[in-house]
N, CA, C and O atoms as a GROMACS GRO file, in nm:
protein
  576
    1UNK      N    1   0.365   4.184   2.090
    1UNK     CA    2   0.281   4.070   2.056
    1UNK      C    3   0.274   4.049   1.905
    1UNK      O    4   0.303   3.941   1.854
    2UNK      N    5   0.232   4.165   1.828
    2UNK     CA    6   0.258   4.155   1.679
    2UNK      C    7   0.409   4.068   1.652
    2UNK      O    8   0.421   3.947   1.633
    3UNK      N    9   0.503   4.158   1.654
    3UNK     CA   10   0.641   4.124   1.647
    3UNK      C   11   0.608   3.988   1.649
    3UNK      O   12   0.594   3.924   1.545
    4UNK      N   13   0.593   3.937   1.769
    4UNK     CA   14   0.615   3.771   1.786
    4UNK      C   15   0.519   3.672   1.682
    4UNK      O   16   0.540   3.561   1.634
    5UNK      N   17   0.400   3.772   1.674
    5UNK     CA   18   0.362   3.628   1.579
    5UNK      C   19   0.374   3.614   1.439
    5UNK      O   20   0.336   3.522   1.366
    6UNK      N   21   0.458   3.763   1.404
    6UNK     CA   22   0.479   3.758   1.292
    6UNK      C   23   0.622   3.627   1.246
    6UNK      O   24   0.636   3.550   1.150
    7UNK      N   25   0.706   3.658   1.373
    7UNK     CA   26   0.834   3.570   1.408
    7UNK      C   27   0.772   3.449   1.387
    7UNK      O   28   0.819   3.366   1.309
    8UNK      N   29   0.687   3.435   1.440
    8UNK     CA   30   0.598   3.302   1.495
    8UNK      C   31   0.554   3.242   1.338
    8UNK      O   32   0.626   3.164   1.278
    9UNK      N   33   0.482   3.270   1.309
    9UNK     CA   34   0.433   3.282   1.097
    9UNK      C   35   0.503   3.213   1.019
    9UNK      O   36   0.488   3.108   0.957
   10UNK      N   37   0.640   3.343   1.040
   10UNK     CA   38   0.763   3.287   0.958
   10UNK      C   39   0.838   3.162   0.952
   10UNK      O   40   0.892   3.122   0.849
   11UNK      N   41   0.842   3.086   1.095
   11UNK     CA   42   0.903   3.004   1.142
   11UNK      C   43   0.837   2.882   1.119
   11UNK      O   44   0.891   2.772   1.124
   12UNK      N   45   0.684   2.910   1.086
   12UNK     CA   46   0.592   2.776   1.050
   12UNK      C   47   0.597   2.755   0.953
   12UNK      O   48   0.541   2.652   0.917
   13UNK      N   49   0.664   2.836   0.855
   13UNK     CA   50   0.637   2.840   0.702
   13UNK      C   51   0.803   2.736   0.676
   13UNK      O   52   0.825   2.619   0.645
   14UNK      N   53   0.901   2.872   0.712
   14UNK     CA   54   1.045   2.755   0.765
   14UNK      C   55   0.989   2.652   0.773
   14UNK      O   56   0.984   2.590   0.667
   15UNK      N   57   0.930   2.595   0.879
   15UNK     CA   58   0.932   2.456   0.944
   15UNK      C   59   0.851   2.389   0.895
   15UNK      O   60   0.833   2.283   0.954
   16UNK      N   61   0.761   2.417   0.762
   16UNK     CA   62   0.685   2.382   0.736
   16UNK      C   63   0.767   2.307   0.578
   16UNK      O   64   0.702   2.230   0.508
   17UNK      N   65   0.869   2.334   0.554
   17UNK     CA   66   0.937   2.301   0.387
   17UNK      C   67   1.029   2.184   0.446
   17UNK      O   68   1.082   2.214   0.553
   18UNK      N   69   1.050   2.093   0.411
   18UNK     CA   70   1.097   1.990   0.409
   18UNK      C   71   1.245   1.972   0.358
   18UNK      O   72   1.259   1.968   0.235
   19UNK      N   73   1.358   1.961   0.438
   19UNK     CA   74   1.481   1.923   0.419
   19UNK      C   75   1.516   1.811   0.318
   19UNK      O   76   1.596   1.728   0.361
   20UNK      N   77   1.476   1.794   0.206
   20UNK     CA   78   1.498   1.668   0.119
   20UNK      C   79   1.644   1.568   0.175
   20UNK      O   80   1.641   1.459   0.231
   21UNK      N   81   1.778   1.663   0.130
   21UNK     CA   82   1.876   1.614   0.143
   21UNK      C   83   1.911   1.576   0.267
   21UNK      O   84   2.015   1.511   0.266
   22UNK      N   85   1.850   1.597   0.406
   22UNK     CA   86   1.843   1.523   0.552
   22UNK      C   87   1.796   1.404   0.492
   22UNK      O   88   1.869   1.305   0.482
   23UNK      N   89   1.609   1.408   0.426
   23UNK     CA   90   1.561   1.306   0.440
   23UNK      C   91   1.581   1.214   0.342
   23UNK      O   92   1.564   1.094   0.360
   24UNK      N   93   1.618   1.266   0.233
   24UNK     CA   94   1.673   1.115   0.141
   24UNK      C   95   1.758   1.133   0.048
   24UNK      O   96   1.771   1.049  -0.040
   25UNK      N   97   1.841   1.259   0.051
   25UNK     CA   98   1.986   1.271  -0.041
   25UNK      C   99   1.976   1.370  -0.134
   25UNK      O  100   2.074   1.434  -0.171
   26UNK      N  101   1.782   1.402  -0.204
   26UNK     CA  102   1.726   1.448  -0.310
   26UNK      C  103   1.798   1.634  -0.210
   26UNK      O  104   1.789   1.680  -0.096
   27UNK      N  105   1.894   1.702  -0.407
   27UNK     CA  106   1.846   1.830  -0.348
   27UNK      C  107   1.749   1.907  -0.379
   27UNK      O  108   1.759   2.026  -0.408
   28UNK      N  109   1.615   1.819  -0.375
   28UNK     CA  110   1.491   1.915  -0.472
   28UNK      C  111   1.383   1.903  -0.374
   28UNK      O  112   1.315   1.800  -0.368
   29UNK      N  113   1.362   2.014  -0.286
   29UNK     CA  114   1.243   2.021  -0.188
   29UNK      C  115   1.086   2.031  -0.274
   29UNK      O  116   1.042   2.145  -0.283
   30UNK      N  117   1.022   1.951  -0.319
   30UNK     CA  118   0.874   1.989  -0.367
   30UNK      C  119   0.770   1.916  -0.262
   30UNK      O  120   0.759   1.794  -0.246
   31UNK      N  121   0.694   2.024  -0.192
   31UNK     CA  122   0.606   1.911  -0.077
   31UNK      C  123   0.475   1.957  -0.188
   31UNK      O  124   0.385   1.874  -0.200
   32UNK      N  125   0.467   2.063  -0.253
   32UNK     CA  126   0.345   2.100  -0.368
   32UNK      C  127   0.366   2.061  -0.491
   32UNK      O  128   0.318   2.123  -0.585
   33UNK      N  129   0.438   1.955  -0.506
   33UNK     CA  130   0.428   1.832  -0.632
   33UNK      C  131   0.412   1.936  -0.728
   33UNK      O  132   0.299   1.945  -0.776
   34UNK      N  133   0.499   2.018  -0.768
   34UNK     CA  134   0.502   2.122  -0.874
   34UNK      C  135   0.598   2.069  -0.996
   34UNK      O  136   0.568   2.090  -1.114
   35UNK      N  137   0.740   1.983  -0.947
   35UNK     CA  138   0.823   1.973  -1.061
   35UNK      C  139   0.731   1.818  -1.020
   35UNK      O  140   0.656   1.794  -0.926
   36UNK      N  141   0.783   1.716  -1.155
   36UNK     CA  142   0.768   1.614  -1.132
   36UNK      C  143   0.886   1.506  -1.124
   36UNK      O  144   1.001   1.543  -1.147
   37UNK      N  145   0.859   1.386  -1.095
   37UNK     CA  146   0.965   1.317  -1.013
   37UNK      C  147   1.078   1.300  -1.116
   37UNK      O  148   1.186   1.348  -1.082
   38UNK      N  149   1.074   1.259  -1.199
   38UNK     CA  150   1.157   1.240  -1.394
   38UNK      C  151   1.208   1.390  -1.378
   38UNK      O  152   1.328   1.390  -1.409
   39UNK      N  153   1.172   1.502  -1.345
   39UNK     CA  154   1.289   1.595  -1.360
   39UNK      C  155   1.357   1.610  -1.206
   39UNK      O  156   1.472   1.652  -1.207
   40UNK      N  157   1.304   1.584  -1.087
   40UNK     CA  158   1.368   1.585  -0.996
   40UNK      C  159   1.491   1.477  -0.978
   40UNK      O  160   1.571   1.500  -0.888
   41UNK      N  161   1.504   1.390  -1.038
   41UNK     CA  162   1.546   1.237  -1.072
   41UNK      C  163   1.650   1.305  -1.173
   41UNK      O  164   1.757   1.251  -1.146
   42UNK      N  165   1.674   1.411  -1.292
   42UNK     CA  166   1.749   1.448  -1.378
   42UNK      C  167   1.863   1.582  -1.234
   42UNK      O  168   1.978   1.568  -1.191
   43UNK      N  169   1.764   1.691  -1.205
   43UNK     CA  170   1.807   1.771  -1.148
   43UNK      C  171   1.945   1.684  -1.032
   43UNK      O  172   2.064   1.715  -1.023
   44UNK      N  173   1.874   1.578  -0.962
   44UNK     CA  174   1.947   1.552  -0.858
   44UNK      C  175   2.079   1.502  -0.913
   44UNK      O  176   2.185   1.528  -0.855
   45UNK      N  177   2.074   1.418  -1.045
   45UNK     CA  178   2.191   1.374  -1.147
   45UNK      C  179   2.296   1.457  -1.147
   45UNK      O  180   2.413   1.435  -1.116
   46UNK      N  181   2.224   1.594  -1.200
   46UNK     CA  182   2.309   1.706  -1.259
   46UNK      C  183   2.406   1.794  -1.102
   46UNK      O  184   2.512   1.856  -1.103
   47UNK      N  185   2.309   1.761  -0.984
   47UNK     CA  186   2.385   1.853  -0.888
   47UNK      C  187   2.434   1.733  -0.777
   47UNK      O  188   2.460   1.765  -0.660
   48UNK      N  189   2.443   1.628  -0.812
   48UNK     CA  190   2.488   1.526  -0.691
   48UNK      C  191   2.679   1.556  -0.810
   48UNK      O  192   2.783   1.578  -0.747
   49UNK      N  193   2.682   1.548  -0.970
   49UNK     CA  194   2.782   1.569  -1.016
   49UNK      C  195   2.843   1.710  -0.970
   49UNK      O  196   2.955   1.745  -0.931
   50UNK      N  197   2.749   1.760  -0.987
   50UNK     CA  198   2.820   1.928  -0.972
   50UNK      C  199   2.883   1.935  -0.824
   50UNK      O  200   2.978   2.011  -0.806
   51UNK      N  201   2.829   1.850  -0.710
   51UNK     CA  202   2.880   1.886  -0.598
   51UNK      C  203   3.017   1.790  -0.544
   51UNK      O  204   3.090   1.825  -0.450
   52UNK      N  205   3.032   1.687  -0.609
   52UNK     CA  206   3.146   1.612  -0.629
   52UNK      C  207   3.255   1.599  -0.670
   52UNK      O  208   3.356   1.542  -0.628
   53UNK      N  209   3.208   1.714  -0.841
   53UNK     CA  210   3.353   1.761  -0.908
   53UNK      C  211   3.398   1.911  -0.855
   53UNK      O  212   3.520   1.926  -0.841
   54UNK      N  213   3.323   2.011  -0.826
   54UNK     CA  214   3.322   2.125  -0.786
   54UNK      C  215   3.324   2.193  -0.610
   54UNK      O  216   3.356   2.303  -0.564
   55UNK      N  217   3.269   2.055  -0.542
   55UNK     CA  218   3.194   2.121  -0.411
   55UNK      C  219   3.100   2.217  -0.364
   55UNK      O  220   3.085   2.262  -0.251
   56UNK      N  221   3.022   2.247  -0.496
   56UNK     CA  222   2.929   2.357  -0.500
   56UNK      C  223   2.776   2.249  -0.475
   56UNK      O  224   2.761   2.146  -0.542
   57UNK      N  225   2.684   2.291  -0.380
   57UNK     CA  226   2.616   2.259  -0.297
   57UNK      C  227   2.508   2.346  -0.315
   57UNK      O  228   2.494   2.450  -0.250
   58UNK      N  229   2.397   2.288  -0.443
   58UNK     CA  230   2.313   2.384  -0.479
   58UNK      C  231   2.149   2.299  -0.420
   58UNK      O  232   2.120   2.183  -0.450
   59UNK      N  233   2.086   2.366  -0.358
   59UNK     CA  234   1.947   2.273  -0.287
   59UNK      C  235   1.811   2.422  -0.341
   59UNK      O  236   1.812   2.545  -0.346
   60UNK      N  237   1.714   2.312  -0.371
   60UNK     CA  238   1.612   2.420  -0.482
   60UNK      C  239   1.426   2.346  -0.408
   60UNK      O  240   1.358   2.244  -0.401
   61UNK      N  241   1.430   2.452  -0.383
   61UNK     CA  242   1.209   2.442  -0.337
   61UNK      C  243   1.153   2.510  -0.386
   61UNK      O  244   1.154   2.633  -0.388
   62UNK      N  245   1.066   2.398  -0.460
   62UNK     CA  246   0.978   2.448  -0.541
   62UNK      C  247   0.815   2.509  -0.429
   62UNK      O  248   0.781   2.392  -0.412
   63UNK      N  249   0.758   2.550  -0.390
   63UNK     CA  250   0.651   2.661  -0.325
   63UNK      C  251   0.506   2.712  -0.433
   63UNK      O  252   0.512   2.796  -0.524
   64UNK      N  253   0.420   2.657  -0.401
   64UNK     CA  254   0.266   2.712  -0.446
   64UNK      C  255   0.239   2.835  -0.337
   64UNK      O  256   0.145   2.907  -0.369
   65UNK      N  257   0.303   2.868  -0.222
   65UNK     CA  258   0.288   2.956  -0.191
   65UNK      C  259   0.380   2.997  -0.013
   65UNK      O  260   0.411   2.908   0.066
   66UNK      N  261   0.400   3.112   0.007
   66UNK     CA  262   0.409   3.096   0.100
   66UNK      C  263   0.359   3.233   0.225
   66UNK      O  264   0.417   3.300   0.310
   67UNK      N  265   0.250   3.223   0.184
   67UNK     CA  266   0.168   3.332   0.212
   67UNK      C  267   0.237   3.451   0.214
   67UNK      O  268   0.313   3.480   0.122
   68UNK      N  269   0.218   3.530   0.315
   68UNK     CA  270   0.281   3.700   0.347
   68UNK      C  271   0.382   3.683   0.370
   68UNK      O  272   0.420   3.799   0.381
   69UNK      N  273   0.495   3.604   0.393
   69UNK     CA  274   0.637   3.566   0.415
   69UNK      C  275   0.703   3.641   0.269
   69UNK      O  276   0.666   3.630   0.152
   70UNK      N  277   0.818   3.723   0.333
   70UNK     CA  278   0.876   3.747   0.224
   70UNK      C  279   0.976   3.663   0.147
   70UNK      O  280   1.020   3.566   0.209
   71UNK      N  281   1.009   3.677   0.054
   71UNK     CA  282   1.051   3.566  -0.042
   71UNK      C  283   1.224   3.577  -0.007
   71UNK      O  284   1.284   3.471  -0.026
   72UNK      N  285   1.297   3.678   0.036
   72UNK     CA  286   1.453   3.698   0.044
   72UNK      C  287   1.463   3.706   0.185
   72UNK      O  288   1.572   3.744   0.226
   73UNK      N  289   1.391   3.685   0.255
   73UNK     CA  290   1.413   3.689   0.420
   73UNK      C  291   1.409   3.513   0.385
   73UNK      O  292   1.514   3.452   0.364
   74UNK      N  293   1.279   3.450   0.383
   74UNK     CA  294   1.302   3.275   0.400
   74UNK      C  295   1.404   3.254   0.299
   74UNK      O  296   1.461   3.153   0.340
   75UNK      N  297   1.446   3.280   0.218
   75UNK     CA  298   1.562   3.202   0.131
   75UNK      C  299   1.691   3.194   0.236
   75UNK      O  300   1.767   3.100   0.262
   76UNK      N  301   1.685   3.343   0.291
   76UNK     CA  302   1.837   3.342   0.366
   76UNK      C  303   1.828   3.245   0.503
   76UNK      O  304   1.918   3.180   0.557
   77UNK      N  305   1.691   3.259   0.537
   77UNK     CA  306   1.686   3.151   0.651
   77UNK      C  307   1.708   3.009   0.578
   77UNK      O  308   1.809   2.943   0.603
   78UNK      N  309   1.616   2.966   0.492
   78UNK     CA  310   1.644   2.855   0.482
   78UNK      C  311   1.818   2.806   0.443
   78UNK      O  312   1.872   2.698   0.466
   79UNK      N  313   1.882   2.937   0.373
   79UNK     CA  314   2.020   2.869   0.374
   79UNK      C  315   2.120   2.886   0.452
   79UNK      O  316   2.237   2.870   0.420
   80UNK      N  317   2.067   2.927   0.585
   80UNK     CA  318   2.132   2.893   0.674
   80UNK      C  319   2.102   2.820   0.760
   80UNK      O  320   2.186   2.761   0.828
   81UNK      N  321   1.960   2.805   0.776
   81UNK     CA  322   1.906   2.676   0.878
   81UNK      C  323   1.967   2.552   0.814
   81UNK      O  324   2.052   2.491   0.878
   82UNK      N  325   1.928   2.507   0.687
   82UNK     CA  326   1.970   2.412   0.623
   82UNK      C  327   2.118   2.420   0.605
   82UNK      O  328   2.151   2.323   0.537
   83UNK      N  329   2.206   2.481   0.631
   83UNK     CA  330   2.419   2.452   0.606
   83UNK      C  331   2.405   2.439   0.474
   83UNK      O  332   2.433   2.323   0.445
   84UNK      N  333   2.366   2.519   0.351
   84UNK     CA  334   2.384   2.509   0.259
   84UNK      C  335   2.560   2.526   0.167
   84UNK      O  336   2.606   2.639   0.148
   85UNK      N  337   2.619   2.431   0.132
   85UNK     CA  338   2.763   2.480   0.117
   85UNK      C  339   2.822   2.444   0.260
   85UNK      O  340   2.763   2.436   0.368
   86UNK      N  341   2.973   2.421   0.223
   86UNK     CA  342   3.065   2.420   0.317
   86UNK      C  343   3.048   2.519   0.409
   86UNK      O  344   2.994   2.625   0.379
   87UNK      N  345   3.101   2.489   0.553
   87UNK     CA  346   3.107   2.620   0.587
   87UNK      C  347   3.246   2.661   0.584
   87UNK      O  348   3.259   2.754   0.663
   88UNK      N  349   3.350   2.634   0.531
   88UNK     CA  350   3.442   2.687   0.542
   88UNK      C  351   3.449   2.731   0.381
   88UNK      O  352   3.522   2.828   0.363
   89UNK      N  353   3.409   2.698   0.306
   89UNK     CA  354   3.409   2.740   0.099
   89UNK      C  355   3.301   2.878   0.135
   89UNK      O  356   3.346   2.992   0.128
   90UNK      N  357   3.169   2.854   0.171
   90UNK     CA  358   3.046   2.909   0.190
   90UNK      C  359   2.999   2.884   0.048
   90UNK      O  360   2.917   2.966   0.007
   91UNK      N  361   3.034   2.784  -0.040
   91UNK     CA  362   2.984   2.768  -0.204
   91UNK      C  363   2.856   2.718  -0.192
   91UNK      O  364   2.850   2.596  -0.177
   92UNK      N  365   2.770   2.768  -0.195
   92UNK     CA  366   2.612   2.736  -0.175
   92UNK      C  367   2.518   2.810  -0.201
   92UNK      O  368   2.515   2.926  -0.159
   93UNK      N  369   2.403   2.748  -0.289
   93UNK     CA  370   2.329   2.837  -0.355
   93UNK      C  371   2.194   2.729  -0.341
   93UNK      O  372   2.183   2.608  -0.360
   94UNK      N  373   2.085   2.851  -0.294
   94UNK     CA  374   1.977   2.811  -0.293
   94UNK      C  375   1.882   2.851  -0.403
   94UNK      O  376   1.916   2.963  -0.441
   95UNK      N  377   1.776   2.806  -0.472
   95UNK     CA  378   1.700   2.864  -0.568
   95UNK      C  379   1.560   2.789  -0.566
   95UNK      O  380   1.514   2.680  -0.603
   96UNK      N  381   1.502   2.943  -0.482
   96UNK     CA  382   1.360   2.923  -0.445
   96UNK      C  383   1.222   2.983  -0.541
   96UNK      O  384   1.218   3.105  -0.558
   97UNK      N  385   1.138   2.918  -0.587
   97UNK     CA  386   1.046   2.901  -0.655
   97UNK      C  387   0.902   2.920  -0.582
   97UNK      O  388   0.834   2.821  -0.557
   98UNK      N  389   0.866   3.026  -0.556
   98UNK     CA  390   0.701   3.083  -0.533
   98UNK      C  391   0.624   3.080  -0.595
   98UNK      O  392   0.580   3.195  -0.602
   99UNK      N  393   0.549   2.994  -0.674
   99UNK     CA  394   0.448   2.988  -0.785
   99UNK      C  395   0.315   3.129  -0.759
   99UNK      O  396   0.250   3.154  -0.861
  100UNK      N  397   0.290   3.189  -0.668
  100UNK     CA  398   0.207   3.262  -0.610
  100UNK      C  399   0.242   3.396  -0.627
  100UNK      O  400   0.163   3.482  -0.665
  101UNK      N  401   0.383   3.419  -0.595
  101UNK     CA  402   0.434   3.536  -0.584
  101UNK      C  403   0.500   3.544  -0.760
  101UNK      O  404   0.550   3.647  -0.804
  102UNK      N  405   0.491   3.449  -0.820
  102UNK     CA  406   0.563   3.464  -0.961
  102UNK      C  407   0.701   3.518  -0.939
  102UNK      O  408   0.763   3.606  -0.997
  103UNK      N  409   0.731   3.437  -0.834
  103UNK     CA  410   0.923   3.487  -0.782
  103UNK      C  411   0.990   3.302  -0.791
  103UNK      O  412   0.941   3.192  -0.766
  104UNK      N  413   1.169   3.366  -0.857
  104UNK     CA  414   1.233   3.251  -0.850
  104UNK      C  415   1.347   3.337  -0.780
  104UNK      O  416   1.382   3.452  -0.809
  105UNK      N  417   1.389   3.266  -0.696
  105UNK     CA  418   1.549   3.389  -0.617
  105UNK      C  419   1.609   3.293  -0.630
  105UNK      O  420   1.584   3.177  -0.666
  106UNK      N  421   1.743   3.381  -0.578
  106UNK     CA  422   1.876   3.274  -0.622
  106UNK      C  423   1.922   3.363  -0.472
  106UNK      O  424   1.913   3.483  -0.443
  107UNK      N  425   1.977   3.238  -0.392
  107UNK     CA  426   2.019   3.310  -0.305
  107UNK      C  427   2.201   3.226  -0.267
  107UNK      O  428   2.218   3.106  -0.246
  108UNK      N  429   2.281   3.306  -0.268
  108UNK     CA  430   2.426   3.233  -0.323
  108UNK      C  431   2.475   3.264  -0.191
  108UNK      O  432   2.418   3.350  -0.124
  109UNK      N  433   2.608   3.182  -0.131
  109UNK     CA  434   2.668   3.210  -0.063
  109UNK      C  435   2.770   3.278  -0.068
  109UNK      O  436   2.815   3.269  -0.182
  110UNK      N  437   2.859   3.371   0.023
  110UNK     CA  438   2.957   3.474  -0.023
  110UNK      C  439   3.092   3.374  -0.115
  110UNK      O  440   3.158   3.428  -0.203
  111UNK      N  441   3.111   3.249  -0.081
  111UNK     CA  442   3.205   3.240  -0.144
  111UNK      C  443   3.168   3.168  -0.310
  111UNK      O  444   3.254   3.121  -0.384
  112UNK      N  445   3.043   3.175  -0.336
  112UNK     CA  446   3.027   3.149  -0.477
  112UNK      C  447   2.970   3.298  -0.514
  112UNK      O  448   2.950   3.302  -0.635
  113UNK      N  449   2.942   3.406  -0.459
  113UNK     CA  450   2.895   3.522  -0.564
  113UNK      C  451   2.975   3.561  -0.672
  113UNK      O  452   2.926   3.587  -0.782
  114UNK      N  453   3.152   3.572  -0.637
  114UNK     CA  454   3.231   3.585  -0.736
  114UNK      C  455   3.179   3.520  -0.891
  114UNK      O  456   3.146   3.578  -0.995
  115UNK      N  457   3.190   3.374  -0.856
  115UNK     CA  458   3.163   3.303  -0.987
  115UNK      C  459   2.965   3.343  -1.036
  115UNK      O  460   2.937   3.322  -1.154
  116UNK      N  461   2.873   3.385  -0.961
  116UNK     CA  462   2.803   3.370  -0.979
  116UNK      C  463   2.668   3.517  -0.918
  116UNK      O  464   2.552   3.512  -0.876
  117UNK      N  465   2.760   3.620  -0.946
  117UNK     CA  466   2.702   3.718  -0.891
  117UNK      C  467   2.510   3.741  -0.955
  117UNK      O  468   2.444   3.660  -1.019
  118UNK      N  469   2.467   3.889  -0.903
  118UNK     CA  470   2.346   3.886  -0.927
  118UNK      C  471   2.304   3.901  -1.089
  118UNK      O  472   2.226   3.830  -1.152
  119UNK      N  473   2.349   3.967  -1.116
  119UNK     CA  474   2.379   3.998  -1.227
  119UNK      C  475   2.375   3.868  -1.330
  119UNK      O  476   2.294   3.872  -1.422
  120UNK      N  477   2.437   3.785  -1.318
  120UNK     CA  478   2.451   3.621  -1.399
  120UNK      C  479   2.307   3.584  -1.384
  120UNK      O  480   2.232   3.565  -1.480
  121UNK      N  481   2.275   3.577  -1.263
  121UNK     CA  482   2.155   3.464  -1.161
  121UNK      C  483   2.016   3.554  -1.214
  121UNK      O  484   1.910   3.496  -1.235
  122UNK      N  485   2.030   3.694  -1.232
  122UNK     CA  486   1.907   3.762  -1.306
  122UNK      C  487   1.880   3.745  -1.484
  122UNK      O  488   1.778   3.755  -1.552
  123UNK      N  489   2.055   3.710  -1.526
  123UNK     CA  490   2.009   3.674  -1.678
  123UNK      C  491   1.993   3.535  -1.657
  123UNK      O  492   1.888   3.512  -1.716
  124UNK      N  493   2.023   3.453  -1.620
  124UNK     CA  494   2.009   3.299  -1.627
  124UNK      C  495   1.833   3.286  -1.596
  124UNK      O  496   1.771   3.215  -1.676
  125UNK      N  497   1.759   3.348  -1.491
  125UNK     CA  498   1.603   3.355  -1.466
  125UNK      C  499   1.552   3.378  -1.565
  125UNK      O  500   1.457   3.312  -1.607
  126UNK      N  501   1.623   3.515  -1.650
  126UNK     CA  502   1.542   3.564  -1.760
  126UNK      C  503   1.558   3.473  -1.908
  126UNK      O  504   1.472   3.420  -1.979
  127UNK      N  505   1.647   3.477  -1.915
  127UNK     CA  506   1.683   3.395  -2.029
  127UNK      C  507   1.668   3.257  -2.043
  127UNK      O  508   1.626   3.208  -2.148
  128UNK      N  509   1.707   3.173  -1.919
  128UNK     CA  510   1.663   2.998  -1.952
  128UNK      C  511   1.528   2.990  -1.897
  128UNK      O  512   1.459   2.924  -1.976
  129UNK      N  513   1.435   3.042  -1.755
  129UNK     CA  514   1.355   3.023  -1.676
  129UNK      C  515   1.224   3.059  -1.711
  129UNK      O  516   1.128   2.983  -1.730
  130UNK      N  517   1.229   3.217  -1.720
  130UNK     CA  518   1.100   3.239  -1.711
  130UNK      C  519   1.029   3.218  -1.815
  130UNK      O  520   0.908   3.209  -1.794
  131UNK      N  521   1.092   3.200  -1.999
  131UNK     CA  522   1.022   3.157  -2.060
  131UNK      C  523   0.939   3.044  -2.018
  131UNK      O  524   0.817   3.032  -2.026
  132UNK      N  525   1.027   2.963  -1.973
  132UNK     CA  526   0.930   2.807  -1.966
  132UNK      C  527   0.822   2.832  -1.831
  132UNK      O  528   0.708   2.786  -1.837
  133UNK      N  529   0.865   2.900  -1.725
  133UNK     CA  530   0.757   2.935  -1.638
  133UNK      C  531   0.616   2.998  -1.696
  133UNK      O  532   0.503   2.953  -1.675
  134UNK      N  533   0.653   3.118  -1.777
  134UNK     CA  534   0.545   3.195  -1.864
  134UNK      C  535   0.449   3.067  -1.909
  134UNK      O  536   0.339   3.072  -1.855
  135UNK      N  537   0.464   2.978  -1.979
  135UNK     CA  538   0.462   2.846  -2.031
  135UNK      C  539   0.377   2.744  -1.909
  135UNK      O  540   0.312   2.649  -1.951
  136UNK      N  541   0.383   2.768  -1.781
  136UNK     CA  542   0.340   2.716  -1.682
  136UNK      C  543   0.406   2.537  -1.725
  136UNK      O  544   0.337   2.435  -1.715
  137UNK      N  545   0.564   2.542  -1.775
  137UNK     CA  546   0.630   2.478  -1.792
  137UNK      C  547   0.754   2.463  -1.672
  137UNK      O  548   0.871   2.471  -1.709
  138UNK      N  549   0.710   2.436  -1.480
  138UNK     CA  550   0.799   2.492  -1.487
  138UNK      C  551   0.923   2.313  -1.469
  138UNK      O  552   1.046   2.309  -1.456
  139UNK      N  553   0.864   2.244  -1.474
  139UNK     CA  554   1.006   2.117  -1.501
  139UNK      C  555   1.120   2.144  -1.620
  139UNK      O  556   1.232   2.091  -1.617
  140UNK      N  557   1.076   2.231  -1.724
  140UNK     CA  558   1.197   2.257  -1.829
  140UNK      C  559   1.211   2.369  -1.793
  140UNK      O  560   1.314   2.413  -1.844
  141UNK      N  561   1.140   2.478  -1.703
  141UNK     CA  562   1.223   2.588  -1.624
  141UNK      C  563   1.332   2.582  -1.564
  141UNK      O  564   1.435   2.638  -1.600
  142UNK      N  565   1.312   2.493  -1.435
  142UNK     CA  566   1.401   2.446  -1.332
  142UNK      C  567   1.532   2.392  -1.405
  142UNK      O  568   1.647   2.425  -1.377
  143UNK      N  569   1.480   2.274  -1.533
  143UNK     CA  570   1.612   2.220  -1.573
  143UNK      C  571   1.692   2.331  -1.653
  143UNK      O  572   1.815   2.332  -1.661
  144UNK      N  573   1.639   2.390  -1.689
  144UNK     CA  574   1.704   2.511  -1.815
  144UNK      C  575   1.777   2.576  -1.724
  144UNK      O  576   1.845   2.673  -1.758
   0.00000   0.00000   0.00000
């Protein structure tokens, strides 16, 4: 019974984040109006190019919280519920934002880790991100 409603929890939280790029092309999930629309409007610029010249298929939710849910279990769900990336490239990278948990993950698909292993995705957080997060800046986070 535990088991299940913990299953149960998880799946509301899933089902609870909003597919942007189903519902209107945007790859920037914010249902907690955290970035604002002028950088979601830049972001979508920068990765509607990136996925046209490259085929790399990057989709990003921003989160005020998502209670006891762990933060690397829903990333991997969401990028696979959502077909993030080809499935035949697997070039797809998700980058999820917990304002609560003070977590940003990067969760990549096997065929972009090469170009973009953990290692990159932990200095790129540290170095462009979390300053501006520290900052409770996070629209020049996200874009940095």
């Amino acid at each position: 019974l535990t088991l299940s409603s913990l299953t149960l929890m998880g799946q509301s939280v899933l089902n609870s984040i909003p597919n942007q790029k189903k519902i209107d092309g945007s790859y920037v999930s914010n249902p907690d109006q955290i970035l604002n629309a002028s950088t979601i409007a830049q972001i979508d610029s920068l990765l509607t190019a990136l996925e046209k010249s490259k085929g790399i298929q990057i989709s990003i939710v921003a989160l005020n919280s998502i209670g006891e849910e762990d933060v690397f279990t829903l990333a991997q769900e969401l990028f696979s519920n959502w077909g993030i990336g080809s499935k035949s490239r697997d070039e797809g990278l998700l980058i999820l934002l917990v304002k609560d948990q003070r977590t940003i993950r990067f969760h990549t698909g096997y065929g972009l880790e090469g170009q973009l292993p953990d290692v990159v995705c932990k200095r790129i957080q540290r170095d462009y991100m979390l300053p501006h997060f520290k900052n409770n800046d996070y629209d020049a986070g996200m874009l940095a």
